[in-house]
C-alpha positions as CSV (number, residue, x, y, z in Angstrom):
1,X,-67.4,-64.5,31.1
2,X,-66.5,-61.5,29.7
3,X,-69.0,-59.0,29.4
4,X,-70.0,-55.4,28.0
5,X,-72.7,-53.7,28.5
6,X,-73.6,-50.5,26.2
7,X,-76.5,-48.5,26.1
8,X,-78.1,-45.0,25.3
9,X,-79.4,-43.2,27.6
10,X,-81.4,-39.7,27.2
11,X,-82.7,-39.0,30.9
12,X,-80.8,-41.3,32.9
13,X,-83.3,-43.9,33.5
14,X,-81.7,-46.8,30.7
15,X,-78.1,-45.6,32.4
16,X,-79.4,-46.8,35.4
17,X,-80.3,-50.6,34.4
18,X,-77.2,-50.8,32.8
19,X,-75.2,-49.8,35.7
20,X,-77.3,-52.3,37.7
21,X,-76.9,-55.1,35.2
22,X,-72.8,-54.6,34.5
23,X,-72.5,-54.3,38.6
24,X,-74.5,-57.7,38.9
25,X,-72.5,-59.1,35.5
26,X,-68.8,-57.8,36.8
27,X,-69.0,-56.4,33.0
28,X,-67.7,-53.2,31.5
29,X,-70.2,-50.3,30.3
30,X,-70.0,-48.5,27.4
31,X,-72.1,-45.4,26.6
32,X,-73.3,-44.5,23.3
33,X,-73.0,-41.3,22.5
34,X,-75.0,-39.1,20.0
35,X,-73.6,-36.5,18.4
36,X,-77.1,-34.6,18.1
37,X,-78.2,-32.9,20.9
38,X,-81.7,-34.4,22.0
39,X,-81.9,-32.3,25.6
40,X,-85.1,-30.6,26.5
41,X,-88.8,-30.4,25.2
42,X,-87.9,-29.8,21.7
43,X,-85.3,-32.7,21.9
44,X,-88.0,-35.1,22.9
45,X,-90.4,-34.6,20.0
46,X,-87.0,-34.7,17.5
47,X,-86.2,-37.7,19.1
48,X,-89.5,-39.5,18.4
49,X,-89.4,-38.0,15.0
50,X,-86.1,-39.1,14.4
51,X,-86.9,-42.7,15.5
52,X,-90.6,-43.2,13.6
53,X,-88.5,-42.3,10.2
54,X,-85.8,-44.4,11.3
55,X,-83.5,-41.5,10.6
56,X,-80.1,-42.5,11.3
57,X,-78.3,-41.0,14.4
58,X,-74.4,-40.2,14.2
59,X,-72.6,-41.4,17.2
60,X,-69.3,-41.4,18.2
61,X,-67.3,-44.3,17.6
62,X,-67.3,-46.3,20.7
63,X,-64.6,-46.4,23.3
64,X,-64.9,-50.6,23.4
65,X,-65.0,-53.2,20.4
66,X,-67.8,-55.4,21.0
67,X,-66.1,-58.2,19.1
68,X,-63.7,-58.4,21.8
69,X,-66.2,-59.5,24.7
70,X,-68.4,-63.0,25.1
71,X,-71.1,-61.3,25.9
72,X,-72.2,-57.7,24.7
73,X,-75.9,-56.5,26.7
74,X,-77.1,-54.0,24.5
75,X,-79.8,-51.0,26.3
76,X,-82.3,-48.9,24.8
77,X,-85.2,-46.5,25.9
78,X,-88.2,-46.7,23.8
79,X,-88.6,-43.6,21.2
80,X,-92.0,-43.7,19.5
81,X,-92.7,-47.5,20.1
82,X,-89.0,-48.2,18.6
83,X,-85.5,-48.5,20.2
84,X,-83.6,-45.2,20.0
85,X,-81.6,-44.3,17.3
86,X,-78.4,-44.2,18.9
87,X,-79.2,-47.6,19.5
88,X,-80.0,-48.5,16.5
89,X,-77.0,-47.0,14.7
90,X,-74.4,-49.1,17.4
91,X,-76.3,-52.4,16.7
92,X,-76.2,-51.7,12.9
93,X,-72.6,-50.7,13.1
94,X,-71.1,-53.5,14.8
95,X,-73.8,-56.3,13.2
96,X,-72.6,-59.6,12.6
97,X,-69.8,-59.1,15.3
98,X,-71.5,-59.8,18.3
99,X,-70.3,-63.0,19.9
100,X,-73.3,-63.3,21.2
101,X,-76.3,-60.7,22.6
102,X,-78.5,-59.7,24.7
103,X,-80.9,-56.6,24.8
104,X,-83.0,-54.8,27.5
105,X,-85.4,-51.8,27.1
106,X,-86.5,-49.3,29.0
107,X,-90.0,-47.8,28.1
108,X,-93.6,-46.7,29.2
109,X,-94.6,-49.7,28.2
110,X,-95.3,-49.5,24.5
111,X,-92.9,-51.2,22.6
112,X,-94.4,-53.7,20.3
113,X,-91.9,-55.2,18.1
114,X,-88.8,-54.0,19.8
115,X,-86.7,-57.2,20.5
116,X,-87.5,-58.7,17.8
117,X,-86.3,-55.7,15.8
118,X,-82.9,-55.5,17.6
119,X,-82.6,-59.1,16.5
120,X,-82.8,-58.8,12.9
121,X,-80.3,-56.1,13.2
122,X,-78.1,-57.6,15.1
123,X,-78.4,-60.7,12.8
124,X,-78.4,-63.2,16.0
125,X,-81.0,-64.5,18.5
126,X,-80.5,-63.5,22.1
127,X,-79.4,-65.2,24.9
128,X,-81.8,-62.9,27.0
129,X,-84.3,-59.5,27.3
130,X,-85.2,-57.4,29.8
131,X,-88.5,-55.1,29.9
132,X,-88.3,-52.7,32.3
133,X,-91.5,-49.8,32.4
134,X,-91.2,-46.5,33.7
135,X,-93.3,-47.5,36.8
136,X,-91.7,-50.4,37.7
137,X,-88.5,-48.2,38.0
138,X,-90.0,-46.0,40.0
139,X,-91.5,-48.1,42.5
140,X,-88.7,-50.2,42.0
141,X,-90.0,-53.7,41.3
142,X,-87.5,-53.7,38.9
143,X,-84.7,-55.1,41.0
144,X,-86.1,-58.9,40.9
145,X,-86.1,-58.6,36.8
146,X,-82.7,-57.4,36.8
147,X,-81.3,-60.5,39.0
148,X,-83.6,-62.8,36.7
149,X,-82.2,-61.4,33.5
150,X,-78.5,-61.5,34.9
151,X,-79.2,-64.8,35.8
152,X,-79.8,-66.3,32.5
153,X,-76.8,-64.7,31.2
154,X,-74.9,-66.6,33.3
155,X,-76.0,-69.8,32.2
């Protein structure tokens, strides 16, 4: 299957699942790349800002089409209960040309309505999701989820 895995990643801590989950998909990566500068104390409370008024981020325009994959795993930390901008603005871009989807977030755990947001604006189901907290990162007990989530993208 080909694969593509793209994702957003402020700290470094989505970056990492997604490496882990294209290694363990033999897929390519793609990073999504805002144009704002979010670094930083003041960048984190803009971010959230940003993502409760769903203000739309500028990104650059990606370096791979999604339509041109089986497969496209979409990644997103968790900005004030709500996938990133960035995030949001590829999904929204290239809506209704995803063969087919699959989204994983990264987050403290609050994140309420997340997937089934992506969804929507994706305009497809997905064939999987992956929740991964901040503490399960760190203590690493997110290694089994990552094989389990891989796993049912293989099917």
């Amino acid at each position: 299957m080909k694969a593509l895995v793209v994702y957003y990643s402020r700290k470094g801590h989505t970056a990492q699942i997604a490496e882990q989950i294209a290694k363990e998909l033999g897929a390519e990566t793609d990073v999504i790349i805002d144009k704002k500068k979010r670094g930083g104390p003041f960048g984190f409370l803009g971010s959230g800002k940003d993502s409760m008024n769903d203000v739309p981020a500028d990104i650059e325009e990606p370096k791979r089409d999604p339509a041109g994959y089986e497969l496209v795993v979409v990644g997103t930390p968790i900005w004030a209960g709500q996938a990133c901008t960035p995030a949001r603005a590829y999904i929204r871009k290239f809506s209704g040309r995803f063969p087919e989807v699959a989204f994983f977030i990264s987050c403290s755990g609050n994140y309420k309505t997340t997937l089934e947001d992506l969804a929507k604006m994706a305009g497809k189901a997905p064939k999987a999701t992956l929740v991964v907290t901040n503490g399960e990162q760190k203590n690493g007990a997110h290694a089994a989820k990552v094989e389990e989530f891989v796993g049912k993208l293989r099917v």
